[in-house]
N, C-alpha and C positions, 0 to 999 in steps of 0.2 A: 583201698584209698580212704585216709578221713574224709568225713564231713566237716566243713567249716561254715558256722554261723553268724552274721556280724550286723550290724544297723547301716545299711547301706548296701555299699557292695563287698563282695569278697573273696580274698586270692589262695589258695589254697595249692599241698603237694605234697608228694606220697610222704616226706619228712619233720616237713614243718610249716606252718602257717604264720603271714604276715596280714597283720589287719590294715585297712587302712580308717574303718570309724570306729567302731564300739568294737571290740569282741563282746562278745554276749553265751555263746557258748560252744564248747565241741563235743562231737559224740563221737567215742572211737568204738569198731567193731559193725557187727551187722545192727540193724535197725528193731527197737524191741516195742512191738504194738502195745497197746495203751498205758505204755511209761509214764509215771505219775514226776517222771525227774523233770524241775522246772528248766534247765537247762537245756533237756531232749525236747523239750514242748516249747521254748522257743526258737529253735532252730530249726523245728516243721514250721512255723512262720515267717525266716528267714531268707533271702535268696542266696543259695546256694552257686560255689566256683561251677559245678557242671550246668548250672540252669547260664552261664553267662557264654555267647560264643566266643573261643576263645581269639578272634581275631580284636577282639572289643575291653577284653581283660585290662591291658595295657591303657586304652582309653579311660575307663575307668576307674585305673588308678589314679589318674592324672587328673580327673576329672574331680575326686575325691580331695587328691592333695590342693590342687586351686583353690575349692569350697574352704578350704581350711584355712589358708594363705591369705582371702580372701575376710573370711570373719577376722583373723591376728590383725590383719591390716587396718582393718573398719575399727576395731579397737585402739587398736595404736593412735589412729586418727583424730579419735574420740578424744583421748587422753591430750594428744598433744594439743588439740584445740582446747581444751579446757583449762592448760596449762597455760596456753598463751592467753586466753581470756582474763584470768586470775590475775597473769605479770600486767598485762596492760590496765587493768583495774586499780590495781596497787600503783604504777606508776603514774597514772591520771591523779587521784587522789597525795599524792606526792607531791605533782607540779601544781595541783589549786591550791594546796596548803606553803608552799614555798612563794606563789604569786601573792596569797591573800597577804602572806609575812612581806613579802618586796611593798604591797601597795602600802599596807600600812605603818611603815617604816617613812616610806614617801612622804605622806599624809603625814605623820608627824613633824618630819622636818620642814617641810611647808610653812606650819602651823609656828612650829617655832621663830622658823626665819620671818614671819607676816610680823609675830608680836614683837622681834626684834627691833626690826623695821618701824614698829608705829612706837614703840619706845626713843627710837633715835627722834625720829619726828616730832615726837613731842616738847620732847628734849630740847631738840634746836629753836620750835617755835616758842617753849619758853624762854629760853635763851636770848630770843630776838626780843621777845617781849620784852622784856628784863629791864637787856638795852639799853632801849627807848625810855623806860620808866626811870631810868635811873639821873640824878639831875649833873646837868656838864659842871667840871670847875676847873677852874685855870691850871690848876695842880694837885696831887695827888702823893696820900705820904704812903707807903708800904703796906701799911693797915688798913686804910680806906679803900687797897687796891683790894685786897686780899677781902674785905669783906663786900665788895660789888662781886668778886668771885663768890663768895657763898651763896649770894640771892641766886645767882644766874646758873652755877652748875648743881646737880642733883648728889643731896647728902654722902649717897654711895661711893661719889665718883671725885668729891673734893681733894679727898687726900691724895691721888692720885697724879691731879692735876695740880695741885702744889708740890710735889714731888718734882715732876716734869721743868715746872716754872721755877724752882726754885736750881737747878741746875741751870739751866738756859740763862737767866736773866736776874735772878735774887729778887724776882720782884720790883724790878725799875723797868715800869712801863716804855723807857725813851731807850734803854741798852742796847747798844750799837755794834757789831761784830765789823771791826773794821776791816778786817782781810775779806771776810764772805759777803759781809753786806747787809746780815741778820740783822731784825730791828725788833723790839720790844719783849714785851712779857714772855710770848710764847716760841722769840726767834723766827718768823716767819722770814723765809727766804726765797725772791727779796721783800721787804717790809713792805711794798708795793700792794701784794698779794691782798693783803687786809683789807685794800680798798672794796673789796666785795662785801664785807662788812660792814662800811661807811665810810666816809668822805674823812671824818677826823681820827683815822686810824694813826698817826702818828701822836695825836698827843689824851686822845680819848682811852682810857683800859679795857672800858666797858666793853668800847670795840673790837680791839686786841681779845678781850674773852671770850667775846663773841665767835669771831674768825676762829681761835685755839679749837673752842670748845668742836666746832662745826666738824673741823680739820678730822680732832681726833677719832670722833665718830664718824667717819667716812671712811677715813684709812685701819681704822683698826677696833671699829665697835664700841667704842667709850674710850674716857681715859686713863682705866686702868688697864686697858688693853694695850694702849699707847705706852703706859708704863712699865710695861713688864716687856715691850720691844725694846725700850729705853734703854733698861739694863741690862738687856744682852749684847746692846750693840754701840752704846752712848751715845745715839742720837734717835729721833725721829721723824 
């Protein structure tokens, strides 16, 4: 019968040998005293298939292949956790850089829409100012209209708002749309409406500019905003 040498335990037979840890070494033949072969020298250190009973052999193996199943597994486990450590690293860093992007996209338009806002404001309360400062007269020629509009609307926004005026009304403060009922400079409909502007919105321009001016930038951010709705739709 061989002898079968292995790091662990091991299975041996008159034909062939299955390991189940290391092989380490075999010695075939009778046993040769103080062999200098590192192979025969560790396989006297060895536990040998006849040193194992053979009711246990079986156990053994099993016991061997578990051990084994059992480090693959601890490994595998290893790896897969450090796989999923890695994805979920990457996707944290992902969603703080795509939030920091959302907040400060927010924060921008915010920022915009505030200075929007205090532009309009300012806007209207020069506007009002304006007004008020500008002196009443019994009548009003085209010119005169158009240049109480320049004190009162903002350089940017004049041509815009004579664009608008000059469709609607040509610049006669009193222009009457008799079927709707539109009254003045800017057509407000009904000419009523102006009163929120001042008591003498039927024959004041100043006022009429006033209310126009207000209008525009409420409904549509200025009045070139209002004019470029104008032309897509011939009113606004």
């Amino acid at each position: 019968m061989s002898r079968i040498s292995v790091r662990g335990f091991a299975v041996a037979s008159a034909t062939a040998v299955t390991t189940v840890g290391a092989v380490v070494g075999v010695a075939a033949g009778g046993e040769q005293q103080g062999s200098s072969d590192p192979i025969e020298a560790t396989a006297a250190d060895s536990t040998l298939l006849a040193d194992i009973p053979a009711g246990q052999q079986a156990v053994a193996q099993g016991a061997s292949l578990t051990q084994q199943a059992d480090v693959q597994s601890t490994a595998a486990d290893a790896e897969a956790k450090k796989s999923a450590e890695e994805a979920a690293r990457k996707q944290a860093a992902k969603d703080a850089k795509a939030k920091k992007a959302a907040a400060d996209k927010a924060a921008a338009e915010k920022l915009a829409k505030e200075r929007e806002e205090k532009k309009q404001e300012v806007a209207s309360r020069s506007a009002s100012r304006d007004a008020v400062s500008i002196p009443k007269q019994a009548s009003y020629t085209i010119a005169e209209t158009q240049s109480i509009a320049r004190q009162m609307i903002p350089g940017d926004q004049f041509q815009c708002f004579s664009n608008i005026v000059d469709h609607e009304s040509g610049w006669n403060y009193k222009a009457t749309n008799a079927s709707s009922g539109a009254y003045g400079l800017v057509q407000a409909l009904p000419g009523s409406k102006m009163a929120s502007a001042g008591a003498d919105w039927q024959t004041n321009p100043a006022t009429q500019i006033k209310w126009g001016l207000n209008y525009m930038n409420d409904r549509y951010g200025s009045p070139c905003g209002a004019w470029s709705f104008w032309q897509a739709n011939s009113w606004y």
